[in-house]
N, C-alpha and C positions, 0 to 999 in steps of 0.2 A: 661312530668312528668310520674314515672312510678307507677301504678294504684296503690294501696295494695292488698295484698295480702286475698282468700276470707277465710277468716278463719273459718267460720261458713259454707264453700260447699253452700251459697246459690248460686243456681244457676236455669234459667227461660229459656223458650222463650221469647222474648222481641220483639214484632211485632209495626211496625208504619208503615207510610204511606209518600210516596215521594210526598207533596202538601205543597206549602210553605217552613217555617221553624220549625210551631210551637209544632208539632207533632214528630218531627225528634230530635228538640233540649231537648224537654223533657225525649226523649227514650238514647239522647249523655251519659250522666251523671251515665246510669245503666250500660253501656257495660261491666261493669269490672262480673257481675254479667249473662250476657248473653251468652247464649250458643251458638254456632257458631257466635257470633257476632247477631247485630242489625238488623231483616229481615224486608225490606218493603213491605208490602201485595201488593201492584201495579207493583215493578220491580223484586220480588225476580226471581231466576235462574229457569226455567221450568215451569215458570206461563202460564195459557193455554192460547189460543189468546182471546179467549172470553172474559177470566176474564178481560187480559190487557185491551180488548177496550172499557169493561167498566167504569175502571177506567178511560183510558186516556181521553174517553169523560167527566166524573166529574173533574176532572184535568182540562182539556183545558175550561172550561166553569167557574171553580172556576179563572182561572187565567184573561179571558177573561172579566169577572163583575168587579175584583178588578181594572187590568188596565181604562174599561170605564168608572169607577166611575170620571176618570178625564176629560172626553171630555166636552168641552164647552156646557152650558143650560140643555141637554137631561142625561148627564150621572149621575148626584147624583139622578136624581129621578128613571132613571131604576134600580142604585143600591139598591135605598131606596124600594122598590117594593121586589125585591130578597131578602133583608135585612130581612121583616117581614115576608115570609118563616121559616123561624131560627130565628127567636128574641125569645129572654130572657122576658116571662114576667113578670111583677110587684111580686114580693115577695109577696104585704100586700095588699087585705088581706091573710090572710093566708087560702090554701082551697085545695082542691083535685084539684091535675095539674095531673092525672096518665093517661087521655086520650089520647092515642097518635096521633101524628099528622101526617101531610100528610108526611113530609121527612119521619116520621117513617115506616109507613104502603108502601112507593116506598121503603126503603132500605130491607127490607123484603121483598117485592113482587119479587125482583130481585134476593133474595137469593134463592127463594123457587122456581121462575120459571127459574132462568137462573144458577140455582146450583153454583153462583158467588160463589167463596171462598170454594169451597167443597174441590179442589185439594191440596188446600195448608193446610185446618185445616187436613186433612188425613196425607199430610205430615207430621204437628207436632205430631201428635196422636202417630207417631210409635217409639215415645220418651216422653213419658205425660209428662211432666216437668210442676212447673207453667206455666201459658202464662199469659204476662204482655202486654193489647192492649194499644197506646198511641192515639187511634182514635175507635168512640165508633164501628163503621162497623166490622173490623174481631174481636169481644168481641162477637156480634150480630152472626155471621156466627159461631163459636166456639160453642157457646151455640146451634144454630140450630142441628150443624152436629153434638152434641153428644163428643164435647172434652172429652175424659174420668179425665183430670188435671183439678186443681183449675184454673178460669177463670178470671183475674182481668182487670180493668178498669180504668187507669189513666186520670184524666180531665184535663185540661191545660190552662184553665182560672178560673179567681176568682170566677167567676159565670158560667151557662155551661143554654144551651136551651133542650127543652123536646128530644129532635133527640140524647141524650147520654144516653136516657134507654129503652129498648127495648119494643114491644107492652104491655107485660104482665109481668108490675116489681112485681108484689107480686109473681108471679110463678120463677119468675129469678134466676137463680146460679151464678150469675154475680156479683162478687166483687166488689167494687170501693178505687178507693184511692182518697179521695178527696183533697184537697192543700190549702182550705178554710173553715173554721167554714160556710158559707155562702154556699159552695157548698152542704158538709152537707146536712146542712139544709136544700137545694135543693132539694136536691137526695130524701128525704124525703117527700115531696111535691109530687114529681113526684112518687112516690108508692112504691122506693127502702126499702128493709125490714133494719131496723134499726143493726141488727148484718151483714149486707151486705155491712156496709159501715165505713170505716179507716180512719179517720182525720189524713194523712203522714205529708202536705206540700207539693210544688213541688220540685222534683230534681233538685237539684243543681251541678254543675262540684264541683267533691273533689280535682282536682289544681287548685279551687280557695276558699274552703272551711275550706280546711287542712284535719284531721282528725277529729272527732266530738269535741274533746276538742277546738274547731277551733281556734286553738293558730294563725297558719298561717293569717286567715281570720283578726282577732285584729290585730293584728301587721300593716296588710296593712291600714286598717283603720285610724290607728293610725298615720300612713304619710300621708293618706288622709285630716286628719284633720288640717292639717299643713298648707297645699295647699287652704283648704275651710275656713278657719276663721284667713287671716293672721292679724286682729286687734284682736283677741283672743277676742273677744265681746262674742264670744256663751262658747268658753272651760272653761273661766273665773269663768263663771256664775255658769256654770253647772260641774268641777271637780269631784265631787262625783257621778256624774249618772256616767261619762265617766269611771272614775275608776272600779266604782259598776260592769259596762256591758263590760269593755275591760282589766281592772285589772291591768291597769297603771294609776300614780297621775299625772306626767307630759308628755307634748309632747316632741317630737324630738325637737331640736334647728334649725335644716333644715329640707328640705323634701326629700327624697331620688329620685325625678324626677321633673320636669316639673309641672307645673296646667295644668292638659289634659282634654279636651271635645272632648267626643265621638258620633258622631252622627250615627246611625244607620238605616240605608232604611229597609223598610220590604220585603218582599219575593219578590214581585211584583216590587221592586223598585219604587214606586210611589212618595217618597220625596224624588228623588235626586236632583231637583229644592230647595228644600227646604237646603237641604244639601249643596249649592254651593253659596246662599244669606247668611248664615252664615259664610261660606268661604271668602266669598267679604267684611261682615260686621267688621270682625276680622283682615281683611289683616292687618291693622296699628300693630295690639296688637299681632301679629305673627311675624313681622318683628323686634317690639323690644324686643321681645324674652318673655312677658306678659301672653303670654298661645300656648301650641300644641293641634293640631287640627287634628284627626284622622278620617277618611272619612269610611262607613262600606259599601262596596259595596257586598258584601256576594262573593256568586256563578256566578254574572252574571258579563260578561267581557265590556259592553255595558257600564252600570255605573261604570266599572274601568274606560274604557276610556274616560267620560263623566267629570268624577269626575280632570283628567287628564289634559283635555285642557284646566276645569277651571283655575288648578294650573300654568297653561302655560299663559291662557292668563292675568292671573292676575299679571302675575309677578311674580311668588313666588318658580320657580322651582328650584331656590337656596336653599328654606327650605324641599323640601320634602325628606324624610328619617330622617329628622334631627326635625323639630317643624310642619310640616305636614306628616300625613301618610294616606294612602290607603291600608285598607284592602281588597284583591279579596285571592278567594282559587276556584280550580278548582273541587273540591268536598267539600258535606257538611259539612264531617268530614275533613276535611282538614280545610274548613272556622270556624268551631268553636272551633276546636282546637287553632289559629291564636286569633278567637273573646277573647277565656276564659283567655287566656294568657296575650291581652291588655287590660281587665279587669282589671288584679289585681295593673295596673299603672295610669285606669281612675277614674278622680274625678267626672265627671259629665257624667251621659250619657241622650242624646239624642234622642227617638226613640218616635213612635205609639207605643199606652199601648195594647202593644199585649203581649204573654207568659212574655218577655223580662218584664214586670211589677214583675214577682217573684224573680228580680235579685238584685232589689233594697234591697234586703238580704244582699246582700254581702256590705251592708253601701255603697251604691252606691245610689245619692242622684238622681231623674228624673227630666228631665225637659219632658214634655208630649206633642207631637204633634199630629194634630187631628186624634180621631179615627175613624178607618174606619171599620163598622156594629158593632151590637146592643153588641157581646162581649165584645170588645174594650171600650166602652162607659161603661161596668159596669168594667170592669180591670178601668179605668181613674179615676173612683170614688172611688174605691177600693185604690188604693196611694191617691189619695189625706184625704181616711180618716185617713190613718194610718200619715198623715206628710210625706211624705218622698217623694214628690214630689209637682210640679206646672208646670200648665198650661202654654204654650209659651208664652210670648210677641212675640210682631212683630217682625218674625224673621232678619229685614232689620237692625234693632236699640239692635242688639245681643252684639252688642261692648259696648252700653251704662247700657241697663239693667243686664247684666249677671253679670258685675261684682260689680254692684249696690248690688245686692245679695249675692255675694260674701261677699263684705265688713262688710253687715249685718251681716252675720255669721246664717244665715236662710239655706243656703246649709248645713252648718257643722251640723246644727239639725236637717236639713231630715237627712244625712246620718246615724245619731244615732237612727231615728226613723224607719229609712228602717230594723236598722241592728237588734233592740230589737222587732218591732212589726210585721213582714214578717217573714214567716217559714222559718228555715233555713235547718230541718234535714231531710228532705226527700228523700233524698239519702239513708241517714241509716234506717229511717224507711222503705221503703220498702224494702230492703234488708234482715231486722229482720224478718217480716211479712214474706217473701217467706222460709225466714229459718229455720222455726218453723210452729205446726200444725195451722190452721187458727183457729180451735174449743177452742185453749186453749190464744188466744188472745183477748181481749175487743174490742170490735168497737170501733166506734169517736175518736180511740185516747187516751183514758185516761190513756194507761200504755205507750205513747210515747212520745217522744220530739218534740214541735212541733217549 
């Protein structure tokens, strides 16, 4: 799809970090508004060797915990160890959280004695543009070295831990775009001064949003809903919400695809097991053409071909291309171009309530598998308050339950409930935001769409 055009010049640095996905996919959705494109503070072109090795040792150790959390007896309690490091704590009572903590006070010690990130925020400098960090580290490094541009701070789950604001939030020049009432209210907690912080929503991909009148976005729904309630037990009931929020009285008479469920592995790949027991559970309901089944193996070619020999040995590589598919892309922009695209055909996705939690926007209804650290656990509770998702059953008996649910017509109201209670315009809002002075915009939100 070809981006729109910026009619209001805004235009940023747009900085993330190459660790996982969920950093990267949140930064995907601005590019249209980034300047040279999308830079990652760990691989960008001319990074000194220092910086890289200290990134690639937080890199190779974040990715090292998430895989051992799977090893038999030993690994969910070493994760669980690392886990409260970084956890999230309790919201209530409500009380001064602004002391920082040990991740905060190491992420700074390394800024101040290893000049980590000095060469790159120098870089941006000699172009002050906003700078949009999608990781709170080069936000933290910006503000030390003196960025002369506004300094902004995207958070990327529903909730975020004290290591997103830096030791001294009341002295801070540090923006934030929060993506939740909840973060908010966070940020707030933790010491961030109240005009420092934007209730956006998280960014959203615009080819699969539309443009904000998100005519595009309804429309697919609206075949979505076809697929999710074919006893019409939920459209029936409720015509007037669906109208009210999609602005049509009746559905399509068909659906223009397939009932697709999409499963998605996270960074780590750590449910690809998971992903192939639903494979096996659905063979029957694939073969008679009942539902397509698309596999998300992201960037790693391992779970391409994992996912591969399931298809092989199950019998089924008559249907692949046609009622199963396999997502791999050989970069991340490559895979989430590929991902955003089979979004606007899937009715159900599949994933860990990781970022992917803010997608359930797009009336895209979740099925939730378990999460992994204390983030994930507050995204999981996060859908399930708003509706618009449920926890797995046994993924073995996927052929029985799933479309138990189905029938109900309980899918077809999350996805009305993803699409009216989940922020949809986060894209446009910070867009607006960089476009305009920040002095003459409200915080929290209250002059934006949320």
């Amino acid at each position: 799809m070809t981006l729109p055009k910026n009619k209001n010049k805004a235009h940023a640095w747009v900085v993330s970090v190459d660790m996982g996905y969920g950093h990267q996919r949140a930064a995907y959705p601005l590019r249209h508004i980034a300047h040279n494109g999308i830079l990652n503070a760990n691989t960008y072109p001319g990074i000194p060797h220092e910086d890289r090795k200290i990134w690639k040792t937080t890199r190779r150790f974040y990715e090292f915990i998430s895989r051992f959390k799977q090893v038999p007896l030993i690994g969910n309690e070493i994760f669980e160890l690392y886990d409260t490091v970084q956890s999230i704590p309790a919201f209530y009572p409500k009380r001064d959280l602004s002391e920082p903590t040990f991740q905060v006070k190491q992420v700074m010690s390394l800024i101040r004695k290893s000049h980590w990130g000095e060469h790159l925020i120098a870089k941006l400098a000699k172009k002050p543009l906003p700078l949009i960090c999608t990781f709170f580290a080069p936000a933290f490094m910006a503000e030390y070295y003196q960025y002369p541009g506004d300094i902004y701070c995207l958070a990327t789950d529903t909730d975020i831990s004290r290591a997103w604001v830096p030791q001294y939030p009341a002295r801070s020049r540090i923006k934030y775009f929060a993506p939740t009432y909840r973060v908010a209210d966070r940020l707030r907690l933790y010491g961030v001064r109240q005009h420092n912080i934007f209730l956006t929503g998280f960014p959203l991909p615009i080819e699969n949003t539309g443009p904000p009148d998100l005519q595009r976005l309804k429309r697919d729904i609206l075949y979505r809903l076809v697929n999710l309630d074919p006893k019409r037990r939920y459209v029936v009931r409720h015509s007037e919400e669906i109208h009210e929020h999609l602005g049509y009285r009746q559905l399509p008479r068909h659906a223009m695809h397939p009932l697709m469920l999409t499963f998605a592995v996270g960074g780590a790949g750590a449910q690809r097991d998971t992903a192939v027991m639903v494979l096996r559970s659905l063979r029957q309901r694939i073969v008679q053409h009942q539902i397509s089944y698309t596999m998300v193996a992201g960037i790693h070619n391992e779970v391409s071909k994992y996912f591969r020999d399931a298809v092989r040995d199950l019998g089924l590589l008559g249907e692949l291309g046609k009622h199963i598919h396999i997502i791999f892309a050989n970069s991340k922009n490559e895979y989430f171009a590929k991902f955003n695209e089979a979004l606007r055909t899937t009715d159900i996705l599949w994933s860990k309530p990781s970022e992917l939690s803010f997608y359930t926007a797009l009336g895209i209804p979740l099925i939730i598998a378990p999460p992994i650290g204390s983030q994930e656990r507050f995204n999981r509770k996060w859908v399930e308050s708003i509706g618009s998702g449920g926890f797995q059953e046994d993924p073995e008996y996927a052929h029985e339950w799933l479309f138990d649910w189905i029938r109900s017509g309980w899918l077809a109201e999350a996805a009305i409930q993803g699409f009216v209670e989940a922020p949809k315009f986060g894209t446009f809002n910070i867009a607006k935001i960089i476009s305009e002075k920040p002095s003459e915009m409200k915080a929290m939100g209250t002059v934006l769409p949320y």
